[in-house]
N, C-alpha and C positions, 0 to 999 in steps of 0.2 A: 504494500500500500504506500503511495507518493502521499508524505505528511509537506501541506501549504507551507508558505513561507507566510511568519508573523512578522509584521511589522511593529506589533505593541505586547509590549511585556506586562509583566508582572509589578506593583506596585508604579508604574503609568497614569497620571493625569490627565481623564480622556473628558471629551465632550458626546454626548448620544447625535445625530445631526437625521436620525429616522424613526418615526414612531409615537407611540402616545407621550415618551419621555423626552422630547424634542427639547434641546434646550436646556436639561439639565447635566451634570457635570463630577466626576466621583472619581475615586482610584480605583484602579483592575486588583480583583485580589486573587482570582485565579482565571487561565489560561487554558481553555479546553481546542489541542490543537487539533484532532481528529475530528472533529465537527465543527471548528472554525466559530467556536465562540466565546465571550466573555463574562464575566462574576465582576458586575460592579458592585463599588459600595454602597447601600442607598437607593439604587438605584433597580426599577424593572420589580417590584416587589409581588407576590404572588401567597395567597391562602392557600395552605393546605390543610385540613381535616385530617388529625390522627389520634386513633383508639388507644386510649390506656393499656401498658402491657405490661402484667404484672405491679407491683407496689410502688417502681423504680421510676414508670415513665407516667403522667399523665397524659390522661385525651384532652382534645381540645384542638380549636384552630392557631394554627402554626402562623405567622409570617416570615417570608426567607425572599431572599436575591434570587433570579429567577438568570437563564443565562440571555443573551442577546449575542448578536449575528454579527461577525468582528465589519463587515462594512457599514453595518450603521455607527461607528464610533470614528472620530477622528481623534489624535492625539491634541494634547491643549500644551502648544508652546506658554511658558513662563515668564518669556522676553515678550513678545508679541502680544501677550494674552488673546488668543485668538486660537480657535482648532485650526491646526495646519497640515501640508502634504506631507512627508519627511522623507529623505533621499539617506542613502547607503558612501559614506568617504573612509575610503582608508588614511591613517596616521599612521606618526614614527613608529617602528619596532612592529610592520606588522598586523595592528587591530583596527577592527574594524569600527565603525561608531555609525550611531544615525546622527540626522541636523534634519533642522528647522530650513526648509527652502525657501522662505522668506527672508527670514536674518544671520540665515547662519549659524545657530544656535546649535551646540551640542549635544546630546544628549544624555548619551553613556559617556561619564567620564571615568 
């Protein structure tokens, strides 16, 4: 199986730019890269209903982060405050980094 190329990590300052959450704004706290989605903070929230089991768990309705579809996210440059594109530049020694393709900004340091 060909696993996609992410462009947004883990712990990333993203924007939503599709959907009922349009406009709001959270960190990725996990990366599902086999189905190409993401675990905002805050954000995408969803009920679930679950039955007491045993002494330990309670029932009741649950809320939890729900995942979303990594193209409805754009990354949120820090310099620019704005969701931006972000391009791939090699640096000294080798590594690789992303940038902000508006100002230049880097990302991985």
């Amino acid at each position: 199986m060909i696993v996609p190329k992410n462009h947004i990590k883990k712990n990333d300052l993203v924007v939503v730019t599709h959907g009922r959450e349009k406009g709001k704004s959270g960190r990725v706290l996990k990366v599902l890269t086999e189905k190409e989605r993401l675990i905002i903070e805050k954000i995408n929230f969803i009920k679930k209903h679950s039955r007491p089991h045993g002494q330990q768990r309670r029932g009741g309705i649950l809320e939890k982060e729900a995942p979303l579809h990594i193209s409805n996210v754009m990354l949120l440059c820090e310099k620019c405050n704005k969701p931006v594109r972000i391009g791939h530049r090699n640096l000294e020694g080798g590594k690789k980094a992303r940038f902000c393709k508006k100002c230049g900004e880097i990302f991985d340091k």
